[in-house]
GUDRENTOR-543538 format. One record per residue (C-alpha): residue in three letters; y, z, x. Coordinates in steps of 0.5 Angstrom, whole numbers, padded with zeros to 4 digits, always signed. Last residue first. Example, Ala and Ser with C-alpha at 12.3 -4.5 7.8 and 13.67 -1.06 7.14 Angstrom:
<rs>
ser-0002+0014+0027ala-0009+0016+0025
</rs>
This chain:
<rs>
unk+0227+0140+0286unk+0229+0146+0282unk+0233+0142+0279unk+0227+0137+0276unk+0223+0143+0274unk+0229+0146+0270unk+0230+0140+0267unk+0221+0139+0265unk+0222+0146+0264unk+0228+0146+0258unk+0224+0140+0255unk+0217+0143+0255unk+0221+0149+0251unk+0224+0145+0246unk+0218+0140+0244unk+0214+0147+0243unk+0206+0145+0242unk+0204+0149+0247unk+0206+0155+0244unk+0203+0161+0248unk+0202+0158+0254unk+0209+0154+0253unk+0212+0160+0254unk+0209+0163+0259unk+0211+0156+0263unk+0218+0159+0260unk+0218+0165+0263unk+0216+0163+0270unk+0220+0157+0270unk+0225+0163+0270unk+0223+0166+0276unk+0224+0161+0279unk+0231+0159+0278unk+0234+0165+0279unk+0241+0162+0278unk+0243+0168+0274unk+0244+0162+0269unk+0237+0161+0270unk+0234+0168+0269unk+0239+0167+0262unk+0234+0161+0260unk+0228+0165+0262unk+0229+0170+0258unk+0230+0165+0251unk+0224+0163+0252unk+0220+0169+0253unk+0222+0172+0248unk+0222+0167+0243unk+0215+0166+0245unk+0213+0173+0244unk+0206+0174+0247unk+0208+0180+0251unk+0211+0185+0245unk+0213+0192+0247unk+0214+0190+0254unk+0216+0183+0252unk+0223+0188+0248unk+0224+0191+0255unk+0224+0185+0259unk+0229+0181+0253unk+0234+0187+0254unk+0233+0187+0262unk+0235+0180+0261unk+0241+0181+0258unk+0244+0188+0262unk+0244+0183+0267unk+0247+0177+0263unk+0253+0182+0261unk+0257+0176+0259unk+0260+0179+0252unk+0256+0173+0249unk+0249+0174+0253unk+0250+0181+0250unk+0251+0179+0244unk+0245+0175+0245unk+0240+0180+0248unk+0242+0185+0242unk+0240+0179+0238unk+0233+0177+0241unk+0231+0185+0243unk+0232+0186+0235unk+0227+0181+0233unk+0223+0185+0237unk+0223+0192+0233unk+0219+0196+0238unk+0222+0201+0239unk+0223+0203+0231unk+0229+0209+0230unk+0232+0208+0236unk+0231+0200+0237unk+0235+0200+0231unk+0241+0204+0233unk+0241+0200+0239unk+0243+0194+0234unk+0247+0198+0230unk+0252+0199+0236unk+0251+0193+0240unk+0254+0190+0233unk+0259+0195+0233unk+0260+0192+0239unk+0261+0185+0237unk+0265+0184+0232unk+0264+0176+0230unk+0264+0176+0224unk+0256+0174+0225unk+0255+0180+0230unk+0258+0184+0225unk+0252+0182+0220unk+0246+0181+0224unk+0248+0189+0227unk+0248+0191+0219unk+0241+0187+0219unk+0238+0191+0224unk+0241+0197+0221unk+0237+0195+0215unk+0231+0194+0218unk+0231+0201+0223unk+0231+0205+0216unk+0232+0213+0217unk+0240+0213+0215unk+0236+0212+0208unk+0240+0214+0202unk+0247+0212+0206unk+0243+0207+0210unk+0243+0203+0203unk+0249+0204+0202unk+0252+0202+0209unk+0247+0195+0208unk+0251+0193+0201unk+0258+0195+0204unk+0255+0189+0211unk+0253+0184+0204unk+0260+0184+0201unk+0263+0183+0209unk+0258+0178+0209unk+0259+0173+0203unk+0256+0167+0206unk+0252+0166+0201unk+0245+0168+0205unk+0249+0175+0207unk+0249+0176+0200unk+0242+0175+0199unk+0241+0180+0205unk+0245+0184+0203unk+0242+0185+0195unk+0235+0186+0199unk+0239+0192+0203unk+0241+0195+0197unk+0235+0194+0192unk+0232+0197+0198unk+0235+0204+0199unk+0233+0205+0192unk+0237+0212+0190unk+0240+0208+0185unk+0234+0206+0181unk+0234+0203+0175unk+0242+0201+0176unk+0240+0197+0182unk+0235+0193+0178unk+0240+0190+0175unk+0244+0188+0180unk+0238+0186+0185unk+0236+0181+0178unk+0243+0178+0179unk+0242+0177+0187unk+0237+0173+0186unk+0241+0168+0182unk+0245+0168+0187unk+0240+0167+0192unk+0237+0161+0189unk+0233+0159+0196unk+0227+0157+0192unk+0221+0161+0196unk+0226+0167+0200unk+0231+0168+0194unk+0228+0167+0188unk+0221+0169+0189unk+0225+0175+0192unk+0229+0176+0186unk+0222+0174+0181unk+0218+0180+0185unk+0224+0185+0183unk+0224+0182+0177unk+0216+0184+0176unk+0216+0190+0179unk+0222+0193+0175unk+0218+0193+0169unk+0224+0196+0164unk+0224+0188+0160unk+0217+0188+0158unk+0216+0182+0155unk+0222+0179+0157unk+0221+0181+0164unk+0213+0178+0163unk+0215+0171+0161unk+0220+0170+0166unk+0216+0173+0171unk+0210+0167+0169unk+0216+0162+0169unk+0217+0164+0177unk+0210+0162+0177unk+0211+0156+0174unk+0216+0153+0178unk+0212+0157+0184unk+0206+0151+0182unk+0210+0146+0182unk+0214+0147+0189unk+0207+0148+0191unk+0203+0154+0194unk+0196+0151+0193unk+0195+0149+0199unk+0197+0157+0201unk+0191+0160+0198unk+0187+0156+0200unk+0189+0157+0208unk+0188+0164+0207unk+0181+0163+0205unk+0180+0160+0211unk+0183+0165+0215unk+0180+0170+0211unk+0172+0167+0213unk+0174+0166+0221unk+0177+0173+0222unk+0171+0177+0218unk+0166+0173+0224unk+0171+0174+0228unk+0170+0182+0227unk+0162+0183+0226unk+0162+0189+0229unk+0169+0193+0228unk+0173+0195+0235unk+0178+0191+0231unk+0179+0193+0225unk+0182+0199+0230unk+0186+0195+0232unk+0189+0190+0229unk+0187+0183+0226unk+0183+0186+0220unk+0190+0190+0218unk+0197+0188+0219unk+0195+0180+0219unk+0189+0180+0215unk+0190+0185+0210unk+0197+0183+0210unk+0196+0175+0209unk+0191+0175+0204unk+0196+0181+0199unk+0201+0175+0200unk+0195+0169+0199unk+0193+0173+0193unk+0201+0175+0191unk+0203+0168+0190unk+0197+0165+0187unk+0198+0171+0180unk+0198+0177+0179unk+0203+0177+0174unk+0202+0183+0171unk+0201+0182+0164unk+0196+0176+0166unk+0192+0179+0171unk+0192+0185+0165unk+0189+0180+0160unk+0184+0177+0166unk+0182+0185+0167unk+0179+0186+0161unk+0183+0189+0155unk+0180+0195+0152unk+0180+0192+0144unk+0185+0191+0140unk+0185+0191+0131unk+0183+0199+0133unk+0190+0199+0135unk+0190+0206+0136unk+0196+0210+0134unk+0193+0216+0131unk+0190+0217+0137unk+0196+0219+0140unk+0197+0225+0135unk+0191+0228+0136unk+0192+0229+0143unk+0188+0225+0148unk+0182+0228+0151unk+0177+0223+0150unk+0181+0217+0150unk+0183+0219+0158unk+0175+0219+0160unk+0174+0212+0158unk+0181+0210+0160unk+0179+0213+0168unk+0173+0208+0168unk+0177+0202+0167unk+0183+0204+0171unk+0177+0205+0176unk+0175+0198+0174unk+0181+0194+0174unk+0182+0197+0181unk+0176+0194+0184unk+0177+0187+0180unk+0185+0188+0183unk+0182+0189+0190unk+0181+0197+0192unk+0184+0200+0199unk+0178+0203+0202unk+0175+0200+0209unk+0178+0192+0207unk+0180+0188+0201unk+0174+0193+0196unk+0171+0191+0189unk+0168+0184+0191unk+0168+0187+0198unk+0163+0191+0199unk+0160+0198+0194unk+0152+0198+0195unk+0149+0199+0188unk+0143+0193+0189unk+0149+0189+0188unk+0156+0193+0185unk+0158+0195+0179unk+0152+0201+0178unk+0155+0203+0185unk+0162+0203+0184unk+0162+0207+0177unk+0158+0213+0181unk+0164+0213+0186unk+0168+0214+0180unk+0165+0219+0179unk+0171+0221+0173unk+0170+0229+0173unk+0175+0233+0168unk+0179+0240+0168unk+0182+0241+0161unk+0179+0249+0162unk+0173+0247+0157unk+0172+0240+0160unk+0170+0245+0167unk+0163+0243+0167unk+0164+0238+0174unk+0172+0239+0177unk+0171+0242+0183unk+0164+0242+0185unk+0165+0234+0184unk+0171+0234+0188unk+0166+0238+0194unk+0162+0234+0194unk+0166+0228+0195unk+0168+0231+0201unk+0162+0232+0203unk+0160+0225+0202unk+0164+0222+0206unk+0172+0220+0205unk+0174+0214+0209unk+0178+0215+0215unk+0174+0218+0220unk+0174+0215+0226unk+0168+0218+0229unk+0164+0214+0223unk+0157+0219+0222unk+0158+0219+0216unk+0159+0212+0214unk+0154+0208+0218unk+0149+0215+0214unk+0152+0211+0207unk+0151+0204+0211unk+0143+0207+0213unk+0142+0210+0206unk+0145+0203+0202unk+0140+0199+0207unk+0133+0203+0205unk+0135+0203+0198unk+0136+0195+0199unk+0129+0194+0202unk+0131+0186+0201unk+0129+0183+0208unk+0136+0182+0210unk+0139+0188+0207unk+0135+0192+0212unk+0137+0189+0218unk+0144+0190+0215unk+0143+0197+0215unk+0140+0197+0221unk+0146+0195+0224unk+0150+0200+0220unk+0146+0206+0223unk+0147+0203+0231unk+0154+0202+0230unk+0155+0210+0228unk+0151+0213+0234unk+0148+0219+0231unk+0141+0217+0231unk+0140+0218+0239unk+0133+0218+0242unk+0128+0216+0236unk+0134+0212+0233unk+0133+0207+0238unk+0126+0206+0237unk+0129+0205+0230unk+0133+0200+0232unk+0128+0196+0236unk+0124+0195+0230unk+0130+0193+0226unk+0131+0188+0230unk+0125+0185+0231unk+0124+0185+0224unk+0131+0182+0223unk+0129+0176+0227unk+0136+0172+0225unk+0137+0170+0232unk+0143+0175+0233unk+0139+0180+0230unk+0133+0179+0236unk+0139+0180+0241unk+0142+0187+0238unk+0135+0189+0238unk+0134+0188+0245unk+0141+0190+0246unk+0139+0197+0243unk+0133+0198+0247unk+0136+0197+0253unk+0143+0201+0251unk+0138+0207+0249unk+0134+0207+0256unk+0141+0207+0259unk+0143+0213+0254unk+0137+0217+0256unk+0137+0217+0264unk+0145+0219+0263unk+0144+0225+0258unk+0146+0226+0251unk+0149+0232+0249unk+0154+0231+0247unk+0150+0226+0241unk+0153+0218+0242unk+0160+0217+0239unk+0162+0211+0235unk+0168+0208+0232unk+0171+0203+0227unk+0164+0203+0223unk+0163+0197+0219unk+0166+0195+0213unk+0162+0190+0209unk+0157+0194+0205unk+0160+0201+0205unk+0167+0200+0203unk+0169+0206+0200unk+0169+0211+0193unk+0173+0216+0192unk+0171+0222+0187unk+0176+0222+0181unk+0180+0229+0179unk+0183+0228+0171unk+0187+0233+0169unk+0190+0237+0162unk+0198+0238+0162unk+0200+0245+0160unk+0204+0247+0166unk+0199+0252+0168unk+0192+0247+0167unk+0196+0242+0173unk+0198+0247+0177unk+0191+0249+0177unk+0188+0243+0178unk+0192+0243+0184unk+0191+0250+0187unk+0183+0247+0186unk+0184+0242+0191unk+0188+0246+0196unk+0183+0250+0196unk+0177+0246+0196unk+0181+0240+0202unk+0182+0247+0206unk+0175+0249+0207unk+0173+0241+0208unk+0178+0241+0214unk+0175+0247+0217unk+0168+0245+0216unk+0170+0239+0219unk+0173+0243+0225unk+0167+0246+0226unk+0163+0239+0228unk+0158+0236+0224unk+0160+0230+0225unk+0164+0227+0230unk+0171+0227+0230unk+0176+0221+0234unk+0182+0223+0234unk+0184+0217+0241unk+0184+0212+0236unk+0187+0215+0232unk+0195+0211+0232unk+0191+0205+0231unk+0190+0207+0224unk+0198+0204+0222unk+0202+0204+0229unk+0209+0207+0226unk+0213+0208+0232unk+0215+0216+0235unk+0208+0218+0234unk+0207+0226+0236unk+0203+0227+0242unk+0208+0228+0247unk+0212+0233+0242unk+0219+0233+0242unk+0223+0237+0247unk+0230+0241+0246unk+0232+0236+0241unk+0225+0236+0237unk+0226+0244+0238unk+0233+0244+0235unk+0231+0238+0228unk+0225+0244+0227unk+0230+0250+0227unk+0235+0246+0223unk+0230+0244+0218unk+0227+0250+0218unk+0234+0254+0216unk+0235+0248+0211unk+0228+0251+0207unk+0222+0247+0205unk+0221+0246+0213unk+0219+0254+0212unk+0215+0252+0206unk+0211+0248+0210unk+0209+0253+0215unk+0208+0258+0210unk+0203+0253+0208unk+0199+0251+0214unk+0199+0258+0216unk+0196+0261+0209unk+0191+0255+0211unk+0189+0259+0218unk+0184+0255+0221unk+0190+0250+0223unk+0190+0243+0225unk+0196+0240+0228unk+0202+0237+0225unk+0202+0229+0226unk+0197+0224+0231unk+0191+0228+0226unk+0183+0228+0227unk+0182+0235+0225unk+0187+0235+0218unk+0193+0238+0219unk+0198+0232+0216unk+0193+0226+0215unk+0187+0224+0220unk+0181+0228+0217unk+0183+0230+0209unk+0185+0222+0209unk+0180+0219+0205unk+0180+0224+0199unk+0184+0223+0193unk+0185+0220+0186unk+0188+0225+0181unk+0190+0223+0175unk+0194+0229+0173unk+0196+0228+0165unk+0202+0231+0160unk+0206+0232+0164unk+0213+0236+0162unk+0216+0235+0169unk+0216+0242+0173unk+0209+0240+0175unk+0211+0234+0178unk+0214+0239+0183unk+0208+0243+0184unk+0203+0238+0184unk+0208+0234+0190unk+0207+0240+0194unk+0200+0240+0193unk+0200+0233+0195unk+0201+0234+0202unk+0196+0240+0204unk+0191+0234+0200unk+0193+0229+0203unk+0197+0224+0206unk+0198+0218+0209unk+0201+0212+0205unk+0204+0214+0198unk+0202+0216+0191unk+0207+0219+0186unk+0206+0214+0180unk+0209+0215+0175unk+0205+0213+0169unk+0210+0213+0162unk+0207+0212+0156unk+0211+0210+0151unk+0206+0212+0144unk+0205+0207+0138unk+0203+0202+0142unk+0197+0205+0143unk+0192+0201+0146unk+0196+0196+0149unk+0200+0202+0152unk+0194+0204+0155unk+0192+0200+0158unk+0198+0197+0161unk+0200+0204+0163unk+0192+0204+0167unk+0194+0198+0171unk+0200+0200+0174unk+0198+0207+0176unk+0192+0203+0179unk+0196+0199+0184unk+0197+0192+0182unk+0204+0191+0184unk+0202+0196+0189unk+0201+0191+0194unk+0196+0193+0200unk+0196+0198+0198unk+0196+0201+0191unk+0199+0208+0190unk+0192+0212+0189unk+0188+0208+0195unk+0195+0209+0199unk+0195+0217+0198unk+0193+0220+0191unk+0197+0223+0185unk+0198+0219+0178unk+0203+0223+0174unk+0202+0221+0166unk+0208+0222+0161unk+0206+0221+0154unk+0212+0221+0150unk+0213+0221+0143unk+0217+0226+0142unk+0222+0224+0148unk+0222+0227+0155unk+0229+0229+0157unk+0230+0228+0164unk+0229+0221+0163unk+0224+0218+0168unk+0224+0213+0174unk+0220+0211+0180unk+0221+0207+0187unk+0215+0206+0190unk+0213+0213+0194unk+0216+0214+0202unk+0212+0214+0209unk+0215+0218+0215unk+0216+0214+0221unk+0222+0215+0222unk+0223+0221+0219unk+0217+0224+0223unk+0212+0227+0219unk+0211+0233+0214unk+0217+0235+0212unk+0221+0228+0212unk+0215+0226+0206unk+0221+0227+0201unk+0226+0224+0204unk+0225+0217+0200unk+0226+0223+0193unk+0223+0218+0187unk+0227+0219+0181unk+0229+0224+0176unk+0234+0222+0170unk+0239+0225+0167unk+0243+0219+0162unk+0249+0215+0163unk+0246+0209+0164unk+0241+0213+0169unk+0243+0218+0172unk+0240+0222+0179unk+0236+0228+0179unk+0231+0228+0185unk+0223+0228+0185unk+0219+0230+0190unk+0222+0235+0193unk+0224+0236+0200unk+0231+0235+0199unk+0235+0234+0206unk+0239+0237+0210unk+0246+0240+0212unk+0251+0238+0206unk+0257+0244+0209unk+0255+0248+0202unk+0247+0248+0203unk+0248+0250+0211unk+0252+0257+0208unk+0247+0258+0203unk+0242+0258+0208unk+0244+0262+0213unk+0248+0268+0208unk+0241+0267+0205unk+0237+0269+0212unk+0243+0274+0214unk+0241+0278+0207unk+0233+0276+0208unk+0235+0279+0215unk+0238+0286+0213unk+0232+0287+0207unk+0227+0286+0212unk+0226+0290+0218unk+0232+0294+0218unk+0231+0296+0211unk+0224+0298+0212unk+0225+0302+0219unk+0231+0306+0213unk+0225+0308+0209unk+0221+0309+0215unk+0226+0314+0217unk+0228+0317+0209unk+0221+0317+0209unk+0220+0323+0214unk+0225+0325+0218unk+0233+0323+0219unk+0235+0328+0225unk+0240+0333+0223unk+0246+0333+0226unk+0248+0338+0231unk+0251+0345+0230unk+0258+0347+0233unk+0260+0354+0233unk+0266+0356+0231unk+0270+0361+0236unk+0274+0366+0233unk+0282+0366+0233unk+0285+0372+0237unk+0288+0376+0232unk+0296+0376+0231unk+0296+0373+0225unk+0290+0373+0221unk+0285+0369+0223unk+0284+0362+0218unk+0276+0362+0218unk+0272+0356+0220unk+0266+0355+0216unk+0259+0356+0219unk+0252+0353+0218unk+0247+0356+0220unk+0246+0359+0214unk+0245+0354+0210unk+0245+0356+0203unk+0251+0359+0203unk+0250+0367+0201unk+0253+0370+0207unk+0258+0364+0207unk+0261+0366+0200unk+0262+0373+0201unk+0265+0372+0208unk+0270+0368+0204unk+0271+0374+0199unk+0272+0378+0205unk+0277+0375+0208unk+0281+0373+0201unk+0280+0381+0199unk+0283+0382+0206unk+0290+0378+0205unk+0291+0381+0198unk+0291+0387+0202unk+0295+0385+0207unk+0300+0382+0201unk+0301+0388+0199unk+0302+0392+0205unk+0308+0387+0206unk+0310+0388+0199unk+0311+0396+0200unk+0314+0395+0207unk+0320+0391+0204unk+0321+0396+0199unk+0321+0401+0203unk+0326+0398+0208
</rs>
């Protein structure tokens, strides 16, 4: 018993030295209120603990924590996003350039899905096809040439500057492969080709040659634009960019234009006609907007271009002064009612004296005019006409130049923009900036210095002899700043070649003027708002019979021979993909050679695999053979690059309707209709099929449809009234076919068909 009571005490005493050794420690903790619970002896009641709250998070742990939530977590989730729509294929490159392979090499070509970013993607316009190896060679010079349709060569960029600028080159130095791509399409500007800048830049250039300018208004963000509205706020424009540049922005934007489309935004490509109603006078606060931009996003260029290494060369942008009048006019805003009427009498008056040749008369009335309202665009250039006639050719270049920039359809760059290019780009040689004024060039190769049609086809788009000079005047500039060891390998022995040599090196012959004469007159001058042009019929009658020169000298002989000039020059120059495709269509539209086009669309397949064309042509080509099911795998490649072209769908639904696989043809042909409403031909097609599938109600509403878009078609016409007669609406379809026969009064077919429907009406 005592032993067993002595080790109870000992254990109690070496029970109060671990209580009082565990009160020691929470005397001297450093938190004081906070208590651990001890274990009681037994026996004793256990004491309560008291429970303390958690400290708040205070101070720069707080906003540390606020700074995460609000960025770090969402750039997370953003990548997660991102990278998951990638793996799934969603979107689109936004590039300029894609990797593809060439004979077994790395290349980059042009991106057809590049200008998706900035307009419709039915109607977003697309670069000329493009191609060079990913590895550049040492004895490469590689020169990109940016600009918008005036850069790329419309309307037939066969001969667009890139183009002639090469042949130069090469010939003078042809120790050196120049390389020139030209990455250059229709409708853009300045917030447009900065992005392309940047890609380009990543390509080891050499050289920019940089000709733009006309666009600034009516391009993407600009103050006259049908697309993305215009911004005071650049850093806007261009997040907004980079945000399209992303596959989640694109997802976001393809849901907004699910949910609701914009109103104003074109869903057809209408060429300049889309403007019309964007009219901006001079001197508004939008302009300076503009012009804001277009410095900034002009000297980012030039910086892109000297951080790659690579010198650039920015040329001013010369237009039509002479021989483009004003698309649209706009009195002063605050004219009143009393002085417009006085304005419109004394302008009729003097519009009555030019008519009769009494240029005096009428330039004394003009300028009475002015006297009360000078901004009327009209008015300046008929002055300046006026002036031209009495040979004061100062006093008529001031008038057009101020025709120019008071024009409210402002399509052409005025001389604020030009200003601004030289402001640029003057005095900076020393950076690797250099000013080509081109501007100036035109002048002094115009008569009396004001620059018409022997330089331009129509408002800006350069004729080969004005193209010939640009590349001219940039070849100059270009020879002083070549490196050492290019210059070395001058051809002193050749002189620059003149513009007959290039023709030849080119193949511009009578075949491509009467094609280029053809679409400046029916896809320009012919539409509006050409045609709110003054003096318009005069300029029709004078094309016209240009036209028909060109096409009396288009003999069987003479095709012959011009498929031997393509000949010559592919075995010359065997990677001048412009002169085989010319051949192939020579061969296949103007000869009937269909097999031997499709060669040549075969090798120019392997040039460009991301070319939707070559597929689509080679299709039509095999379609001509009678090869339909070859043909139909041509066209689903070529909507695989594009899925976007309403042409190739066109003749995808052709395809499976001569197979007789009528609803995929219906299914194509609605496709069409989708991607380009007034695609008329396929109206026709689509009302046959379902004239075969005996559906004439829906027929006839089709062909309606189509007549809304295009109410002077003949076929239309026709072919509507022959269905109304099936439906037993006899009337109605004599209706259609006298309509018909008004449009074409000569037909044989449609006066045979109304005679017979005439006769069983009774």
């Amino acid at each position: 018993m005592r032993g067993k009571r002595k080790s109870e005490n000992k254990k109690s005493l070496s029970y109060d030295k671990q209580v009082s050794r565990r009160r020691r420690m929470i005397r001297h903790s450093p938190s004081e209120k906070k208590i651990i619970p001890t274990t009681s002896r037994p026996g004793e009641k256990q004491k309560r603990t008291k429970k303390v709250p958690p400290k708040p998070v205070t101070g720069w742990r707080l906003w540390l924590f606020r700074i995460v939530a609000l960025t770090v977590i969402p750039a997370l989730l953003f990548i997660l996003l991102e990278l998951g729509l990638r793996v799934v294929g969603y979107g689109f490159p936004v590039t300029a350039t894609i990797k593809c392979r060439v004979n077994e090499m790395d290349a980059y070509g042009d991106n057809v899905r590049f200008g998706w970013r900035f307009f419709p993607r039915n109607i977003a316009k697309e670069f000329d096809p493009f191609i060079f190896p990913a590895d550049k060679s040492d004895d490469t010079y590689r020169v990109f040439v940016l600009g918008a349709s005036a850069a790329q060569g419309t309307p037939y960029s066969a001969f667009g500057l890139g183009r002639i600028q090469r042949v130069m080159l090469q010939e003078a130095y042809p120790g050196t492969n120049f390389e020139v791509i030209t990455a250059a399409t229709a409708a853009i500007n300045s917030h447009v080709i900065l992005e392309i800048a940047k890609d380009c830049a990543r390509h080891e250039p050499d050289l920019f040659i940089v000709y733009l300018g006309n666009n600034e208004v009516v391009g993407p963000y600009g103050a006259g634009t049908v697309f993305a509205p215009l911004s005071p706020h650049l850093f806007l424009i261009r997040a907004g960019i980079s945000a399209k540049a992303t596959r989640l922005g694109q997802l976001l934007t393809n849901l907004l234009e699910s949910i609701g489309p914009e109103k104003n935004t074109p869903k057809v490509w209408g060429g300049l006609e889309m403007f019309l109603e964007k009219q901006v006078r001079a001197g508004e606060a939008r302009l300076e907007t503009v012009y804001r931009h277009f410095e900034t996003n002009l000297e980012d260029i030039s910086r892109i271009a000297r951080k790659s290494g690579a010198a650039i060369i920015v040329c001013t942008v010369g237009s039509n002064l002479k021989d483009s009048p004003p698309f649209a006019s706009l009195h002063r805003s605050e004219l009143t009612d009393a002085e417009k009427n006085t304005w419109d009498q004394i302008y009729q008056q003097g519009v009555t004296f030019e008519t009769a040749g009494k240029y005096a008369e009428a330039m004394d009335r003009y300028l009475a005019a002015t006297e009360i309202d000078e901004c009327y665009a009209d008015l300046q250039f008929r002055l300046g006409r006026c002036y031209w006639a009495m040979g004061e050719y100062t006093k008529a270049r001031d008038r057009y130049i101020k025709a120019r920039e008071m024009d409210t359809l402002r399509f052409r760059a005025d001389n604020r923009i030009n200003e601004i290019i030289r402001d640029v780009a003057s005095d900076k040689s020393a950076e690797g900036v250099y000013l080509v004024d081109a501007v100036k060039a035109f002048e002094k190769n115009s008569p009396n210095e004001v620059p018409g049609d022997e330089l331009f086809y129509e408002h800006v788009h350069l004729n080969f002899h004005g193209t010939y000079l640009l590349a001219k005047t940039i070849f100059e500039q270009i020879e002083k700043l070549l490196p050492e060891r290019v210059r070395r390998q001058r051809n002193m022995e050749q002189p620059l070649l003149t513009e007959e040599q290039c023709a030849q090196r080119l193949a511009y012959n009578d075949l491509a003027r009467h094609k280029i004469a053809y679409g400046v007159l029916n896809s320009h001058i012919k539409e509006p708002p050409f045609t709110n042009q003054l003096y318009h019929k005069q300029q029709v009658r004078r094309m016209e019979e240009e036209l028909k020169v060109l096409k009396a000298g288009l003999t069987f002989e003479a095709l012959k021979n011009t498929a031997a000039q393509y000949r010559w020059g592919i075995e010359n120059e065997p990677s001048d993909w412009w002169l085989r495709w010319r051949y192939a269509l020579l061969l296949s539209d103007k000869m009937g050679k269909h097999w031997a086009a499709a060669e040549q669309l075969r090798l120019l397949q392997q040039y460009f695999p991301n070319s939707y064309k070559t597929h689509t042509t080679l299709g039509i080509a095999l379609a001509k053979l009678g090869d339909v099911d070859a043909a139909i795998t041509e066209y689903l490649k070529a909507i695989r690059i594009k899925p976007t072209c309403a042409k190739t769908h066109y003749y995808l639904g052709l395809a499976y309707q001569a197979q007789g696989q009528l609803d995929k043809a219906v299914k194509y042909y609605l496709i069409t209709f989708r991607l380009q409403p007034n695609f008329i031909e396929a109206y026709d097609s689509l009302g046959r099929v379902l004239f075969q599938q005996g559906k004439l109600a829906e027929a006839v509403q089709v062909l309606r449809k189509g007549l809304l878009y295009a109410p002077g078609d003949v076929v239309l016409h026709y072919n509507l009234g022959i269905l109304l007669e099936k439906q037993g609406l006899t009337a109605k379809a004599i209706k259609e076919l006298q309509a018909a026969l008004r449009i074409d009064p000569n037909s044989v077919e449609i006066r045979r068909a109304l005679k017979a429907f005439k006769e069983k009406q009774g």
